[in-house]
C-alpha positions as a Python dict, from the first residue, in 0.01 Angstrom:
ca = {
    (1, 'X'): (0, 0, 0),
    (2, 'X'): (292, 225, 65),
    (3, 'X'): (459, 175, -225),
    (4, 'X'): (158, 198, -467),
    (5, 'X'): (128, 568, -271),
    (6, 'X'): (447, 663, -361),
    (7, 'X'): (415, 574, -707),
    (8, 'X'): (118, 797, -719),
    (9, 'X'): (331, 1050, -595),
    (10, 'X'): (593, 999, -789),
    (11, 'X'): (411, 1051, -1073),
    (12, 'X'): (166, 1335, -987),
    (13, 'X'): (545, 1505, -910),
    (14, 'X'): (719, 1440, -1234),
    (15, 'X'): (376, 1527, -1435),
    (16, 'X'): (386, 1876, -1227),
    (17, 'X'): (712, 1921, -1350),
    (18, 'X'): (622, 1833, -1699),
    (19, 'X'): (360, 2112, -1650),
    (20, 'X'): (555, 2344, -1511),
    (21, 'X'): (816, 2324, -1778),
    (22, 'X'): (541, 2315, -2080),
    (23, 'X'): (393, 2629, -1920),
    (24, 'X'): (747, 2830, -1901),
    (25, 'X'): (768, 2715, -2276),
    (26, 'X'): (497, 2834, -2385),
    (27, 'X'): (529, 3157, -2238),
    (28, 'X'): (804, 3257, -2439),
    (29, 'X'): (709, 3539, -2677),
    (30, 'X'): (763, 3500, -3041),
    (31, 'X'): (989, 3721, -3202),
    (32, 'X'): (929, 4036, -3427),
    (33, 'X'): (813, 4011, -3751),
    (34, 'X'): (1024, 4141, -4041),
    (35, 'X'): (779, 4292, -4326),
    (36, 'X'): (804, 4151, -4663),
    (37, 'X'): (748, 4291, -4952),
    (38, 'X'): (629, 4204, -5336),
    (39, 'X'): (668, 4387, -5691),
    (40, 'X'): (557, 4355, -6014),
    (41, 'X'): (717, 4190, -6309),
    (42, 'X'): (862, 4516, -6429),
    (43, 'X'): (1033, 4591, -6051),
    (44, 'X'): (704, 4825, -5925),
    (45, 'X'): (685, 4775, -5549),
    (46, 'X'): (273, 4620, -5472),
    (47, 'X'): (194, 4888, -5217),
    (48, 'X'): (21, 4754, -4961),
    (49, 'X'): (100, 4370, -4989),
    (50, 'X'): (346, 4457, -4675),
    (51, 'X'): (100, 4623, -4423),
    (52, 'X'): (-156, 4334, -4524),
    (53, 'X'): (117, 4022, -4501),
    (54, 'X'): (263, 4123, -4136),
    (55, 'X'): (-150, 4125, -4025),
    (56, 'X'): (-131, 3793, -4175),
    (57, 'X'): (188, 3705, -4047),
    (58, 'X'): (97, 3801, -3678),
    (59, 'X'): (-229, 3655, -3661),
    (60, 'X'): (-42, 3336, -3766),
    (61, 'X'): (270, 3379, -3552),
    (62, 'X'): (25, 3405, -3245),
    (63, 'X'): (-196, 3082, -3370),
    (64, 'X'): (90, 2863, -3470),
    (65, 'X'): (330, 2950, -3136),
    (66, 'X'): (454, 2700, -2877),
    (67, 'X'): (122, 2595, -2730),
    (68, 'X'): (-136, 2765, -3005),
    (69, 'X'): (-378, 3017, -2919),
    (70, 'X'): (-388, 3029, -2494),
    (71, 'X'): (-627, 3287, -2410),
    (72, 'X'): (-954, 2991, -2479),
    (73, 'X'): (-758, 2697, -2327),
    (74, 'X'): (-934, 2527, -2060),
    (75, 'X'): (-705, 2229, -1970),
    (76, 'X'): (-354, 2255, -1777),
    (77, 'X'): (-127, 2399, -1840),
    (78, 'X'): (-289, 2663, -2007),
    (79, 'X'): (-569, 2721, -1824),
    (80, 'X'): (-338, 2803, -1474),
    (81, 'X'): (-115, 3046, -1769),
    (82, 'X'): (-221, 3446, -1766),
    (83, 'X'): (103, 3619, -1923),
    (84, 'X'): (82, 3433, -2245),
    (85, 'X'): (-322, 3494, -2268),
    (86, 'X'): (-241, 3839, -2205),
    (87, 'X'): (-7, 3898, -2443),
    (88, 'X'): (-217, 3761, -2678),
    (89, 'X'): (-501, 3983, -2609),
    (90, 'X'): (-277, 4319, -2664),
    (91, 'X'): (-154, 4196, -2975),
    (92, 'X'): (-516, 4074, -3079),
    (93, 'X'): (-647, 4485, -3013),
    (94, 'X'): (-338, 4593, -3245),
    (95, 'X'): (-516, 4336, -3525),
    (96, 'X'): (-815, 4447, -3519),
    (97, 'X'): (-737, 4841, -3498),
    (98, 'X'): (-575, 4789, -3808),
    (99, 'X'): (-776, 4528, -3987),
    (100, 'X'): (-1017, 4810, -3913),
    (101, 'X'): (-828, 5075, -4089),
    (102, 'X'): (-743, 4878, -4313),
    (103, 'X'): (-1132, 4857, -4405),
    (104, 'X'): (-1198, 5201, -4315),
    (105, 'X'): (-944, 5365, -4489),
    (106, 'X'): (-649, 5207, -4671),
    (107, 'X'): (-848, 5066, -4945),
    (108, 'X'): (-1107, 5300, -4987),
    (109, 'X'): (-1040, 5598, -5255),
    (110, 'X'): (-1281, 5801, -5067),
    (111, 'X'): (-1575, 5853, -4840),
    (112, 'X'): (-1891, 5756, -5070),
    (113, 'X'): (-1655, 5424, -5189),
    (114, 'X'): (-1730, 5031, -5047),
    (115, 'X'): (-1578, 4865, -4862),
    (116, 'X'): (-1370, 4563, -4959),
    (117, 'X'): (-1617, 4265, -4850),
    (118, 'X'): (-1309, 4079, -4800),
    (119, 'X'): (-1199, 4300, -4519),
    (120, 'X'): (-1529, 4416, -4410),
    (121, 'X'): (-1560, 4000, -4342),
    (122, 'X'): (-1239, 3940, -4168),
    (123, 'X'): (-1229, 4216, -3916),
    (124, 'X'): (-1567, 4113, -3856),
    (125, 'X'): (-1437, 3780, -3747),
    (126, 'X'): (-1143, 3925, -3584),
    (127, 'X'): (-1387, 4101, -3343),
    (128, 'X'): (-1457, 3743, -3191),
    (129, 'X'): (-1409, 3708, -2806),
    (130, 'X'): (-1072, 3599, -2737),
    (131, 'X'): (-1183, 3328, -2487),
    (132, 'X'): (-1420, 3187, -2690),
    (133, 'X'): (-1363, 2801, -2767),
    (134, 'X'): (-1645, 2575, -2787),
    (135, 'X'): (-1886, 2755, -3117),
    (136, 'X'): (-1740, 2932, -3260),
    (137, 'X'): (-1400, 2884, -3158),
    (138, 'X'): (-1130, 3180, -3112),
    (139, 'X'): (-895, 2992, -3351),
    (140, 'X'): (-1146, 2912, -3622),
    (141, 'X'): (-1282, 3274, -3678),
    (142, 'X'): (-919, 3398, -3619),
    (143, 'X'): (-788, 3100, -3899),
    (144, 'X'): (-1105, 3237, -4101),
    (145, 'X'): (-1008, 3586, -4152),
    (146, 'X'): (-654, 3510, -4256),
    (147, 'X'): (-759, 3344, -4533),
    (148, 'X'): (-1004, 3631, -4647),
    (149, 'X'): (-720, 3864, -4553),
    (150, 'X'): (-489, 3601, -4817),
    (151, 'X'): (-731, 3600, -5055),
    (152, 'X'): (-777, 4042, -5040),
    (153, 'X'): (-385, 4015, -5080),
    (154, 'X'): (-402, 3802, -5380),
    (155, 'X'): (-644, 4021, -5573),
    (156, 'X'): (-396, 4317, -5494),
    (157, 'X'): (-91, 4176, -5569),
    (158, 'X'): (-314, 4099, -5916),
    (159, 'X'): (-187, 4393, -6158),
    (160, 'X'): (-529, 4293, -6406),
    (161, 'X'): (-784, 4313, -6098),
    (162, 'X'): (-858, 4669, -6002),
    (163, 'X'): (-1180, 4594, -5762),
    (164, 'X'): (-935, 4607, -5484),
    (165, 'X'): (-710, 4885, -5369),
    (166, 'X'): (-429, 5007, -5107),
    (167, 'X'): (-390, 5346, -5108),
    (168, 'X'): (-96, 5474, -4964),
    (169, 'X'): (-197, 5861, -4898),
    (170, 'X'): (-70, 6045, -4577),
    (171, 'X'): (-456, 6117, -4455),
    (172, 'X'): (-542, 5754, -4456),
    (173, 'X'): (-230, 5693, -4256),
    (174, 'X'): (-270, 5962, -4014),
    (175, 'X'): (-576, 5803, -3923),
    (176, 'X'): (-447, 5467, -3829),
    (177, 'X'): (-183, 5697, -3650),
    (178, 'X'): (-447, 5838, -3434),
    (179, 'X'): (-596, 5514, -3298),
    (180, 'X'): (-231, 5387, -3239),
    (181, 'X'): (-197, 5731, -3035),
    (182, 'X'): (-523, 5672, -2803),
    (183, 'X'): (-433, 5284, -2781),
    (184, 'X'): (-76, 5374, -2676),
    (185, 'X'): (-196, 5662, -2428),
    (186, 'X'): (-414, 5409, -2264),
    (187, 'X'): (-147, 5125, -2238),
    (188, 'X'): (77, 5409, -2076),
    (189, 'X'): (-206, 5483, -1813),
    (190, 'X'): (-250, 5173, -1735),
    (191, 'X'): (149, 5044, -1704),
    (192, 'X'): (158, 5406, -1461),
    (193, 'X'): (-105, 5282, -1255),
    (194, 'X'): (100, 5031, -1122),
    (195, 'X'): (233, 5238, -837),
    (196, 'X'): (-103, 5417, -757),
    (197, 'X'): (-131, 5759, -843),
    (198, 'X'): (-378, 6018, -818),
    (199, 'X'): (-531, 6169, -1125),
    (200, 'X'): (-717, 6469, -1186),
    (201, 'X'): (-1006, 6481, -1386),
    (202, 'X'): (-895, 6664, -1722),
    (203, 'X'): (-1197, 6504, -1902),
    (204, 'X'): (-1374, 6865, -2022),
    (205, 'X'): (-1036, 7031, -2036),
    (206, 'X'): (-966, 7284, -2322),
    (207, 'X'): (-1382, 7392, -2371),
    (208, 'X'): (-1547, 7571, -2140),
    (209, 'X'): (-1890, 7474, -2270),
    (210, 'X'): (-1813, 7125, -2253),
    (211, 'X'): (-2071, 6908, -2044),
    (212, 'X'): (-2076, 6534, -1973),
    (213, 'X'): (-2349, 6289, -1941),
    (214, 'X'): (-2324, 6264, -1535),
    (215, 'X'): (-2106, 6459, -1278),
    (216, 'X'): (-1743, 6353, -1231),
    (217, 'X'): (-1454, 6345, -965),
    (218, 'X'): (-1259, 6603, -895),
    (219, 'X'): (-964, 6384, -888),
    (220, 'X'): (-920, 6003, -862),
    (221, 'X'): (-699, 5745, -742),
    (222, 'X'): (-582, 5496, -972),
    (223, 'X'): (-384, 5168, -833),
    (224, 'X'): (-378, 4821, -1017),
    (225, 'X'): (-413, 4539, -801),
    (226, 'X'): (-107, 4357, -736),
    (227, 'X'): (-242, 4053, -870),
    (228, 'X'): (-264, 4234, -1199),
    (229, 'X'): (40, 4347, -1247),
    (230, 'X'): (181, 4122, -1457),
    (231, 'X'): (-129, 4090, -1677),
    (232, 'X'): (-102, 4474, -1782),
    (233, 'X'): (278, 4442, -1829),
    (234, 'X'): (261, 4161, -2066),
    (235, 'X'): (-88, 4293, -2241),
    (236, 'X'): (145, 4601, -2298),
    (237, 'X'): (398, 4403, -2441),
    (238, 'X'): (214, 4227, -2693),
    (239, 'X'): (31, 4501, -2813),
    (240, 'X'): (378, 4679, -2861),
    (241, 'X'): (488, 4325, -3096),
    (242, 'X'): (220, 4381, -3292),
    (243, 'X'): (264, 4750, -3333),
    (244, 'X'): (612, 4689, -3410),
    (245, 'X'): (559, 4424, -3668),
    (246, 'X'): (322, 4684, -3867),
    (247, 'X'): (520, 4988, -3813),
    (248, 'X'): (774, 4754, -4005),
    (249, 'X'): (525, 4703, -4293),
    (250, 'X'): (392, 5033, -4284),
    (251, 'X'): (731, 5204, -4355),
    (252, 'X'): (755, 4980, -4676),
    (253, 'X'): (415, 5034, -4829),
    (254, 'X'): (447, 5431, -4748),
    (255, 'X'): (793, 5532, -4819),
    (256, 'X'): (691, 5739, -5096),
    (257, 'X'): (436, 5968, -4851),
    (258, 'X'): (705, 5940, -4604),
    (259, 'X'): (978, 6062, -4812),
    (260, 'X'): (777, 6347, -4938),
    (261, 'X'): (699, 6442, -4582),
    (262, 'X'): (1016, 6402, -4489),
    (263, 'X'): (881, 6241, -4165),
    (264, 'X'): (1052, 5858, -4274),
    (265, 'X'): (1318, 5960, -3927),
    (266, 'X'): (990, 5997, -3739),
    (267, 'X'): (898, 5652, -3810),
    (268, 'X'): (1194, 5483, -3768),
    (269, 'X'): (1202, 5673, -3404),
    (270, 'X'): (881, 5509, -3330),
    (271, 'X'): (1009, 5163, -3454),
    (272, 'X'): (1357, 5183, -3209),
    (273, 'X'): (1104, 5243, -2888),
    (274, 'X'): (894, 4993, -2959),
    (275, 'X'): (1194, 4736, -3039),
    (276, 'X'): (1278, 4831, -2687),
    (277, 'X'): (985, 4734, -2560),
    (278, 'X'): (1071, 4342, -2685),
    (279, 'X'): (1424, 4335, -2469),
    (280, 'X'): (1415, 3986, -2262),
    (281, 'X'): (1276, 4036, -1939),
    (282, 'X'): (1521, 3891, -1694),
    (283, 'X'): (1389, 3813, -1388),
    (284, 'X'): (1149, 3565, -1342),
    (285, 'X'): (889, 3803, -1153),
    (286, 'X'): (718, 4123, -1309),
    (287, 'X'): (828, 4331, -1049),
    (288, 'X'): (699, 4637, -897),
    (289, 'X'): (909, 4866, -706),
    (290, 'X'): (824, 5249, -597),
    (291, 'X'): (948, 5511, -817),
    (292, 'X'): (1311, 5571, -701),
    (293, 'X'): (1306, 5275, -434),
    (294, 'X'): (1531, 4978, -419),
    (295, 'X'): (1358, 4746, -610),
    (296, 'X'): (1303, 4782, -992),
    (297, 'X'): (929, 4879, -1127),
    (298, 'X'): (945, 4727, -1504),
    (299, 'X'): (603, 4851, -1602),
    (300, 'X'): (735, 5172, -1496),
    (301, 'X'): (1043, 5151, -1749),
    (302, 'X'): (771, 4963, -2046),
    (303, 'X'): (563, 5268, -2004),
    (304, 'X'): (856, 5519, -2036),
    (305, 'X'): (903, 5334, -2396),
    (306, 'X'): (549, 5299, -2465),
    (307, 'X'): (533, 5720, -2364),
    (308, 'X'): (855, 5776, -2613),
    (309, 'X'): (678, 5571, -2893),
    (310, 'X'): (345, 5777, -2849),
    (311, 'X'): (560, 6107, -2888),
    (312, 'X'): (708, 6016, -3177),
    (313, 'X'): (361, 5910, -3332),
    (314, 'X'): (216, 6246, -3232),
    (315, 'X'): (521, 6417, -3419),
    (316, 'X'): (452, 6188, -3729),
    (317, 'X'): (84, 6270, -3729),
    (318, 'X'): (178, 6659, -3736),
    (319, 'X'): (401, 6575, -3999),
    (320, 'X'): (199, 6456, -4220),
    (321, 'X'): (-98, 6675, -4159),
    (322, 'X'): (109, 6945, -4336),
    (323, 'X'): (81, 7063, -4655),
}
């Protein structure tokens, strides 16, 4: 009887380990994406085949990683994992702002225009619940709208087909710029509120005849809970992958607007702080000193990247708003 115990014990132990080291393998982030690009037989670079294949390419990096999509699992070791499913979840938001865009506005000539159906389809199914995994399943809507996003590439890269567009133009790209400056602005809130601070209400600032829908604080204290940390840290981090992997892409397909602006240093500013952003976290805890105290505060130093980044953006969106 006390042997057959031990057994069991033996091999709950050595299947905990198993876990344990599954879990740590899985929670390694992928790597950034380089952009590739695609011309035509007489050397003419395909605009847009670059923004649309690192969409495709990051989708697929974060379906086909070490372990698959995490953020639905319900069975160990997955299920006990939260960086990995957060990291996920900021790079999934970075997706589908630009799979929106990229409906919106990159492949539209102009306001009274369609929509691509191809696009209007797979941001639709990018817009799926992350956790979802019974029907429909995260992966499969996910695994859907990369092959609608394959198939809007095709007809692009198809110099005889002109029902599909990209058009590279320095208003359609400021306004991807200006959802990548409120999603960065938030990310930076949120990586601040890891020490607790207290925030006044600027909500109505700048208009004095400004009125909201119900009365608000005069100031408010913001603190994540320390059992959060970590989740906001890696969230951050995934959503500055993505970024980064589009950035990438986006200084292929626009060179030309970019040159002309002379704003291409601007972008490249914005790609170095977010590469920073991917350096390898060394210690093996998120952790979360005070401001100048003894003990390091990473989301602290993420946010001071994340901040830099959001500058530069806000300088490249100036830039190209001028004549």
């Amino acid at each position: 009887m006390q042997v057959t115990r031990n057994k069991i014990l033996a091999v709950v132990g050595v299947l905990c380990l198993v876990l344990y080291f599954m879990s740590v393998w899985w929670s390694v982030a992928p790597d950034p994406i380089k952009p590739v690009s695609s011309k035509t037989d007489n050397g003419k670079l395909i605009v847009g085949y670059a923004t649309t294949t690192s969409l495709i390419a990051t989708m697929e990096t974060l379906l086909d990683k070490p372990g698959g999509w995490l953020s639905n699992d319900i069975m160990p070791p997955s299920v006990m994992m939260d960086n990995m499913p957060a990291f996920e979840f900021g790079a999934l938001e970075q997706a589908r702002d630009l799979a929106l865009t990229m409906r919106k506005e990159f492949s539209r000539s102009q306001s009274q225009s369609t929509a691509d159906d191809d696009l209007l389809t797979a941001h639709s199914k990018l817009n799926i619940d992350n956790t979802s995994w019974l029907v429909p399943s995260a992966e499969g809507e996910y695994r859907d709208a990369i092959k609608l996003l394959k198939l809007y590439r095709a007809k692009i890269n198809d110099a005889e087909n002109n029902n599909a567009q990209f058009y590279a133009r320095a208003d359609n790209l400021n306004e991807w710029l200006k959802e990548v400056q409120k999603r960065l602005g938030s990310i930076s809130q949120n990586l601040s509120a890891s020490v607790g601070q207290e925030r006044l209400n600027t909500d109505l600032a700048g208009d004095i005849s400004a009125r909201q829908s119900t009365p608000g604080l005069s100031s408010n204290e913001i603190k994540t809970s320390w059992w959060k940390i970590d989740d906001v840290f890696y969230q951050s981090r995934g959503s500055a992958w993505a970024l980064l992997n589009f950035m990438r892409a986006i200084e292929v397909d626009f060179a030309d607007v970019l040159a002309n602006k002379n704003a291409a240093v601007s972008l490249r500013q914005i790609i170095r702080e977010l590469e920073a952003t991917q350096q390898t976290v060394w210690s093996p805890l998120v952790l979360n000193g005070n401001g100048f105290g003894l003990v390091a505060n990473h989301s602290l130093v993420m946010a001071n990247y994340i901040s830099r980044a959001n500058a530069a953006v806000i300088d490249l969106t100036n830039l190209l708003s001028q004549g």
